[in-house]
C-alpha positions in Angstrom: -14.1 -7.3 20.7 -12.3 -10.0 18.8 -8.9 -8.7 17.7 -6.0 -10.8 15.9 -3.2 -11.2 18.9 0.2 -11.9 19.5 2.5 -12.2 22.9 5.6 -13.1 21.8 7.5 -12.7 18.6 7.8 -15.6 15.8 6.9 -17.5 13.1 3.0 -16.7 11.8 1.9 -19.5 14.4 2.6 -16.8 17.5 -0.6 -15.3 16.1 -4.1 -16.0 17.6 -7.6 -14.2 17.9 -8.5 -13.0 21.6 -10.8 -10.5 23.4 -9.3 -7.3 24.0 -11.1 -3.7 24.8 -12.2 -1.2 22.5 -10.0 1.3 21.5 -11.7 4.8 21.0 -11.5 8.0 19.0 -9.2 10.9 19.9 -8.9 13.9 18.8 -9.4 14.4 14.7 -9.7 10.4 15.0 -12.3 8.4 13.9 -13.2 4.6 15.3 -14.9 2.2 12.6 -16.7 -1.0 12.8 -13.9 -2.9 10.8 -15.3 -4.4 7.3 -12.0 -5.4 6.3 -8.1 -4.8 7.3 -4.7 -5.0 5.2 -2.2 -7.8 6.0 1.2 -6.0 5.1 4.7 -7.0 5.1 5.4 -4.4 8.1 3.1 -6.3 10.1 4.8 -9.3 9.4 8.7 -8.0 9.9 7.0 -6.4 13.3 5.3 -10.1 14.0 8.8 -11.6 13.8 10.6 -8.9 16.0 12.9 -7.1 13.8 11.7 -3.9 15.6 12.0 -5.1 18.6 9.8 -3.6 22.1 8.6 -5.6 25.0 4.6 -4.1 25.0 2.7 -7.5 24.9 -0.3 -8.8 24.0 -0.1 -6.7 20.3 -2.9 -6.7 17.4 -1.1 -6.0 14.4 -3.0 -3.7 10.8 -2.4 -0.3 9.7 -5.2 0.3 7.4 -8.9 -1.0 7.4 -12.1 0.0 5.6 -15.0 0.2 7.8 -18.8 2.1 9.2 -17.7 4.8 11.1 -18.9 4.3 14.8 -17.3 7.2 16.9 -16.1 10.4 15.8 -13.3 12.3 18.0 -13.1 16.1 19.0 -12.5 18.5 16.2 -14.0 15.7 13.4 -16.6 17.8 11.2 -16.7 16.1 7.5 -17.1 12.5 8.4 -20.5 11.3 11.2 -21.1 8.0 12.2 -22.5 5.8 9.5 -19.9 6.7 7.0 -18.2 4.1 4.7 -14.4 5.0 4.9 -11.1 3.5 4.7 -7.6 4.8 5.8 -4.9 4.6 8.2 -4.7 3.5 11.6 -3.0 1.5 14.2 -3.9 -2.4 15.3 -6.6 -2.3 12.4 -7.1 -6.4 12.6 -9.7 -6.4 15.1 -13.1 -5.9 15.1 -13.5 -1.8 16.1 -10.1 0.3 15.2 -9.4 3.7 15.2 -8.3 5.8 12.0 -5.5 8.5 12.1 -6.0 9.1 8.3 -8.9 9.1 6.3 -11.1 9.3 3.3 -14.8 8.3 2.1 -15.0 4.6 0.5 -16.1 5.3 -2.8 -19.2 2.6 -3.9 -16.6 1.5 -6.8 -14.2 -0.3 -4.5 -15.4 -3.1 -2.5 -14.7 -3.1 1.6 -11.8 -5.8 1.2 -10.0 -3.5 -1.7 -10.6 -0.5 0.2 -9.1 -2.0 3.2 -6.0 -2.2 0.9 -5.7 1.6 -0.8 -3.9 3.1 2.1 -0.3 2.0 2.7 0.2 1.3 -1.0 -1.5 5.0 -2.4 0.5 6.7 0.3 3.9 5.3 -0.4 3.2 5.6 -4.1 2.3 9.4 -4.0 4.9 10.3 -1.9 7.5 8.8 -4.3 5.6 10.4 -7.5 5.9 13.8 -5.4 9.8 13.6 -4.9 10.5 12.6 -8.5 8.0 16.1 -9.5 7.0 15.0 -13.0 4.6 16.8 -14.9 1.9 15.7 -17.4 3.8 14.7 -20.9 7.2 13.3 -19.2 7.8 9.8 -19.4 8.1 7.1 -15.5 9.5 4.1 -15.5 8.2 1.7 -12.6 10.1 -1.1 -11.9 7.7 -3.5 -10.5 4.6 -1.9 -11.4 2.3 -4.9 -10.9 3.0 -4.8 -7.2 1.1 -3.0 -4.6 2.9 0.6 -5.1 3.5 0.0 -8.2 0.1 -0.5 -9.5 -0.7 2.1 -7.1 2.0 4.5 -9.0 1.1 3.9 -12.2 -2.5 4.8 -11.7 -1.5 7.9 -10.5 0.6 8.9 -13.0 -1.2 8.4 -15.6 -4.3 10.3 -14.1 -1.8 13.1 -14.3 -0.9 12.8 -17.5 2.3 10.8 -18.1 3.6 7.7 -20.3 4.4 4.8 -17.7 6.7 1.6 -18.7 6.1 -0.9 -16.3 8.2 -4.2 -15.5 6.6 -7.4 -14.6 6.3 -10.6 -15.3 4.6 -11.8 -18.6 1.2 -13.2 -17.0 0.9 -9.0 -15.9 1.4 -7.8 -18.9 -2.0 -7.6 -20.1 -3.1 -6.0 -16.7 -0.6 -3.5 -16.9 -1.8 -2.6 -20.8 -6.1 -2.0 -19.0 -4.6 0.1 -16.6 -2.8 2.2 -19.8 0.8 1.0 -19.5 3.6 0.1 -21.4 4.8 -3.2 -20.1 8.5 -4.9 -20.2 9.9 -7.6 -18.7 11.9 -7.3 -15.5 16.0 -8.0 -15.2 19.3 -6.8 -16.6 19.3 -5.1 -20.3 16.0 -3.2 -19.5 17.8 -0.2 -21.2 17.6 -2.3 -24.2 14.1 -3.0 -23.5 13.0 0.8 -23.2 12.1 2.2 -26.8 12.4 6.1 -25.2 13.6 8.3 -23.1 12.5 8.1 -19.4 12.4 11.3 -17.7 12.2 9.3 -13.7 11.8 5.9 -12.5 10.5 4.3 -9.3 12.2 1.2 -7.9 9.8 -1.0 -5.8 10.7 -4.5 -6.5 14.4 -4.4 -5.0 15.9 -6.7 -7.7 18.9 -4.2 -8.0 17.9 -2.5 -10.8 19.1 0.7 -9.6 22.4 1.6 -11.9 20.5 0.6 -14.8 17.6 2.9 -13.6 19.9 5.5 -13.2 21.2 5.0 -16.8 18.3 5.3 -18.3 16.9 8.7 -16.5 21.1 10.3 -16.7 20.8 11.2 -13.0 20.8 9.3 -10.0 18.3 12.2 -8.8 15.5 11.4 -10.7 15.2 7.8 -9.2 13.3 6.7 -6.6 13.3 3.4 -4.4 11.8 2.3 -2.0 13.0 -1.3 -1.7 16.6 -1.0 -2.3 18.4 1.3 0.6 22.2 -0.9 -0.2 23.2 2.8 -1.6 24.8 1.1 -4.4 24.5 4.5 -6.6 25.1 8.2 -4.8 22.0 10.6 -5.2 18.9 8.0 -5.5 16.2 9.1 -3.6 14.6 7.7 -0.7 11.1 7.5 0.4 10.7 9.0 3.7 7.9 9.1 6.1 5.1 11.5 5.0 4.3 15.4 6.6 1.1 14.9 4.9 -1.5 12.2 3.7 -3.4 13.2 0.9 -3.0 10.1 -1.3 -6.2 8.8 0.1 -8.9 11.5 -1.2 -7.2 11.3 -4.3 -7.2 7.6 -4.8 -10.8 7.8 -3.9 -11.8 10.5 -6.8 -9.6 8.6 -8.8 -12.1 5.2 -8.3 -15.3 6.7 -8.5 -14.1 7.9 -11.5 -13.2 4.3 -12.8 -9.7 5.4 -12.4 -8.1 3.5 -9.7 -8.5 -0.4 -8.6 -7.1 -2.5 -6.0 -6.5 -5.9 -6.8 -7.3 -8.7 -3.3 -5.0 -11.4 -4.1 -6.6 -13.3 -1.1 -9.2 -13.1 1.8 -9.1 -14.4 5.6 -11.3 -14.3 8.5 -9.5 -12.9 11.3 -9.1 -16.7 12.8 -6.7 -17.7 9.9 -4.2 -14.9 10.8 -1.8 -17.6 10.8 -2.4 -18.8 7.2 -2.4 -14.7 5.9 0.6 -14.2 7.1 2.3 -17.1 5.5 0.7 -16.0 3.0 1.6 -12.6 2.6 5.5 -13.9 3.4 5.3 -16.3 0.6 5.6 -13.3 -1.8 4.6 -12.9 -5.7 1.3 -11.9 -4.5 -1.4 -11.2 -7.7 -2.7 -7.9 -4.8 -3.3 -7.2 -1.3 -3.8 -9.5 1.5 -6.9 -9.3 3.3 -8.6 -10.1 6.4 -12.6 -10.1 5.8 -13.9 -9.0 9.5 -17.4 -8.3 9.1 -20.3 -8.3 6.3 
């Protein structure tokens, strides 16, 4: 199969596309004929060696959308032919296998399906430490970004007010999805016309004490792109026990209830350019590699 490669750390250039074998399904695993894969900035860190490890040649993705082609011992809901997208492990190839898992709902297409999984679970898992309940008021401070946008849908499929920073040209997106929008930066408290009962950092632009202000306790914030511990008590994202974000998203978009935006697409021999690409930042949605019609 073709798979995107790597064999020594670097720039986005180190990448290439070569043949590799198949991987297959283990137990509770499924493998997929890949329709699409998500570029993320992991990869990219991982690409450059900031994790370090010596186990060359690599294929980089952790979540794809794809036909279901194998199924592994103890599988019983999902049979081969099944849309899905989901989780995984070197997902920017042609065939990968999926950890985690749900059924692609018809109202998201293969490239924005390839781009729920990192995003919904990270988003979740911060909505589940702050615990708010339907009425209560979140503040999201990048909401136009992947977890973000991911966040505020969410929330407000469970019932609560979201203020959302961004940058003007988002506003108007934020608003479809049933948001209040505000501008990012210092003085948001001045910005906020009510009380805010939580807030999620995800844009990192050291908003923290003034997210802190605005909820009264350093508790009931969130981040998961500032880790400086500038303010004692914010919360941390840690890595999930569960994943469960991924039926939920897909309810949620069958229902018309939650999108993914593809800021761009890539076949899987312009793994250089998507990486760039996905480095370059102020994205307008997920990065995407297009693997197979």
């Amino acid at each position: 199969m073709r798979a995107v490669q790597y064999s020594r750390f670097g720039d986005p250039e180190v990448l290439g596309v070569a043949e590799a074998n198949q991987p297959h399904a283990g137990v509770g695993q499924v493998r997929i004929l890949v329709r699409a894969a998500g570029v993320n900035l992991f990869d990219c860190k991982e690409r450059s060696g900031m994790f370090g490890g010596e186990d060359f040649p690599r294929t980089p993705g952790l979540e794809a959308s794809g036909i279901v082609d194998e199924v592994g011992d103890g599988v019983t809901e999902f049979a081969i032919g099944d849309a899905v997208f989901g989780l995984g492990s070197a997902t920017n190839a042609e065939f990968a296998v999926l950890d985690h898992y749900a059924h692609k709902p018809d109202a998201l297409s293969w490239p924005a399906a390839a781009g729920v999984a990192t995003t919904a679970e990270a988003a979740l898992r911060s909505l589940e430490l702050l615990g708010l309940a339907a009425g209560q008021t979140l503040l999201i401070d990048g909401a136009a970004g992947g977890v973000g946008h991911a966040a505020a849908q969410f929330a407000i499929a469970d019932g609560l007010t979201v203020i959302g920073t961004a940058r003007e040209s988002k506003h108007d997106a934020l608003r479809a999805l049933g948001a209040h929008p505000t501008t990012y930066g210092p003085g948001l408290a001045g910005r906020v016309d009510r009380p805010v009962d939580g807030a999620l950092d995800t844009a990192g632009h050291g908003s923290i004490r003034e997210l802190a202000e605005l909820t009264g306790d350093p508790g009931r914030v969130v981040t998961i792109a500032d880790f400086s511990g500038a303010v004692p008590g914010v919360q941390l994202t840690t890595t999930p026990s569960a994943f469960h974000a991924l039926d939920q998203a897909s309810r949620l978009a069958e229902a018309g209830r939650y999108s993914v935006d593809v800021d761009s697409a890539y076949p899987l021999e312009s793994a250089a350019a998507a990486h760039a690409r996905c480095e370059a930042g102020r994205l307008s949605g997920k990065v995407v590699f297009v693997v197979s019609a």
